[in-house]
ROGU-636589 format. One record per residue (C-alpha): residue number from 1; residue in one letter; x negated, z negated, y negated. Coordinates in pm, 1 decimal. Example, Ala and Ser with C-alpha at 12.3 -4.5 7.8 and 13.67 -1.06 7.14 Angstrom:
2
+-----+-----+----------+----------+----------+
|   n | res |       px |       pz |       py |
+-----+-----+----------+----------+----------+
|   1 |   A |  -1230.0 |   -780.0 |    450.0 |
|   2 |   S |  -1367.0 |   -714.0 |    106.0 |
+-----+-----+----------+----------+----------+
END
This chain:
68
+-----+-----+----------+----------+----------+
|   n | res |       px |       pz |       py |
+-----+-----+----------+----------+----------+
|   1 |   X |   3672.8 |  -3914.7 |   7232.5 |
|   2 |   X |   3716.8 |  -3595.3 |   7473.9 |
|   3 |   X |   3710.3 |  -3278.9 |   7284.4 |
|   4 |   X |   4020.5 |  -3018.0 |   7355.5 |
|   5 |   X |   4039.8 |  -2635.7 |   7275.7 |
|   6 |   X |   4368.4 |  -2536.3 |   7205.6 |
|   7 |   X |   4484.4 |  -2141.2 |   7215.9 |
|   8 |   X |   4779.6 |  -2019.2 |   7044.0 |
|   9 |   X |   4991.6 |  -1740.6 |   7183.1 |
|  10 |   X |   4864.0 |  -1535.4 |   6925.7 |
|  11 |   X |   4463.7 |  -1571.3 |   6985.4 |
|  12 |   X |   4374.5 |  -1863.4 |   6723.9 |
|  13 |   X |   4141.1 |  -2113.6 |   6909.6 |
|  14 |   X |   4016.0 |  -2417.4 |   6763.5 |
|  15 |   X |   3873.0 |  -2747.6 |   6888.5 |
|  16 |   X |   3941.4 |  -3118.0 |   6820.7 |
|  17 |   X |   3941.7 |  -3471.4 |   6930.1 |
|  18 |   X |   4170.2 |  -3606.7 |   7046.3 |
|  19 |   X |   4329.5 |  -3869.8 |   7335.8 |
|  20 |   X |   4475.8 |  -3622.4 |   7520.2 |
|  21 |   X |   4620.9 |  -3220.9 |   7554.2 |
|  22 |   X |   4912.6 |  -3352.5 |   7366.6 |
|  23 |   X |   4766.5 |  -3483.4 |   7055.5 |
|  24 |   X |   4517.8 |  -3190.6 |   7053.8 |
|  25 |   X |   4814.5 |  -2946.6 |   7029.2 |
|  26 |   X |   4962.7 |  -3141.7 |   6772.3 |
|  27 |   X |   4626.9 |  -3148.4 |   6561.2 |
|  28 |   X |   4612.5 |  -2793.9 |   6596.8 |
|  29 |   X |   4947.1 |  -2730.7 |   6467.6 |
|  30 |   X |   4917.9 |  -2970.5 |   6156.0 |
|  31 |   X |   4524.7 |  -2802.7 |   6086.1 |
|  32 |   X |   4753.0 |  -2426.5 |   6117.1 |
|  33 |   X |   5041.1 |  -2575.6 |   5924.7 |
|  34 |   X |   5282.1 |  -2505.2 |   6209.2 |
|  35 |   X |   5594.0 |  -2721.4 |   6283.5 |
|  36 |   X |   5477.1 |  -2931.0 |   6625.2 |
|  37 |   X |   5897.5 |  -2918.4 |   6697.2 |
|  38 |   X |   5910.1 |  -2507.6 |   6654.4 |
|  39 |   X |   5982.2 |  -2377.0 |   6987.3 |
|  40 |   X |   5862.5 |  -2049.1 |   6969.1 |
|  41 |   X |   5491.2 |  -2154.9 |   6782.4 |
|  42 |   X |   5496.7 |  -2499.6 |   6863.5 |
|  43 |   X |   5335.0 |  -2736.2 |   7087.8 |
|  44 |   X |   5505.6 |  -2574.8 |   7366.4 |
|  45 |   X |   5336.8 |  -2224.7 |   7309.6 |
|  46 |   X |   5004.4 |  -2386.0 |   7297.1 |
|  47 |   X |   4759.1 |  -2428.4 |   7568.9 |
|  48 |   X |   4494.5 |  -2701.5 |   7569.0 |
|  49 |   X |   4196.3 |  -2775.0 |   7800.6 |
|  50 |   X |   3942.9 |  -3010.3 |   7774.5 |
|  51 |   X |   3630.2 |  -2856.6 |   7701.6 |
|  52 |   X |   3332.8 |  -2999.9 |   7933.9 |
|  53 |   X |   3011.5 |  -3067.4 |   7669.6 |
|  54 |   X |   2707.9 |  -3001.8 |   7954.8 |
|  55 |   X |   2913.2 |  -2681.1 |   8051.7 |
|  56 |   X |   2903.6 |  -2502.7 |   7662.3 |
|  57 |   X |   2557.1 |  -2666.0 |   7612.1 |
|  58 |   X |   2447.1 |  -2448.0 |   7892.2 |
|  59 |   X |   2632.0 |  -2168.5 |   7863.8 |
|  60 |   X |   2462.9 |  -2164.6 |   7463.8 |
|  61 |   X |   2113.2 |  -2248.9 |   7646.9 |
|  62 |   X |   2069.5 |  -2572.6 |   7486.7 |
|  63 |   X |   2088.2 |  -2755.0 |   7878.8 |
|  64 |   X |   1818.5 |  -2907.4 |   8057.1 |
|  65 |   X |   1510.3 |  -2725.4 |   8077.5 |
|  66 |   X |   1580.2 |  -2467.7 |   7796.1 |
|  67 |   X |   1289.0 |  -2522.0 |   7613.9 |
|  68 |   X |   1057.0 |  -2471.5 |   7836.5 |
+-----+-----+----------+----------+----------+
END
């Protein structure tokens, strides 16, 4: 399952997995005990993108070729 990090308005990241951006946001807002339906901290303040594995292994030098 892809792996999403969702952002709240008010800096909180965290990651999960989930199907898609939608579940992800949900997640986040049962793990931060926020109501999903609340409009103004809700799923429709948060932002979710999918977060590409090879991308953070490099950018924590852990890619190909780090070792050496």
């Amino acid at each position: 399952m892809p792996q999403y990090e969702v952002k709240a308005p008010s800096g909180r990241k965290l990651v999960v997995e989930a199907r898609d951006s939608s579940q992800a946001k949900r997640l986040a807002c049962k793990k931060w005990g926020i109501k999903p339906s609340d409009y103004w901290c809700g799923v429709t303040s948060l932002k979710a993108r999918k977060v590409d594995k090879t991308k953070e292994e490099r950018r924590n030098g852990r890619g190909q070729g780090a070792g050496v």
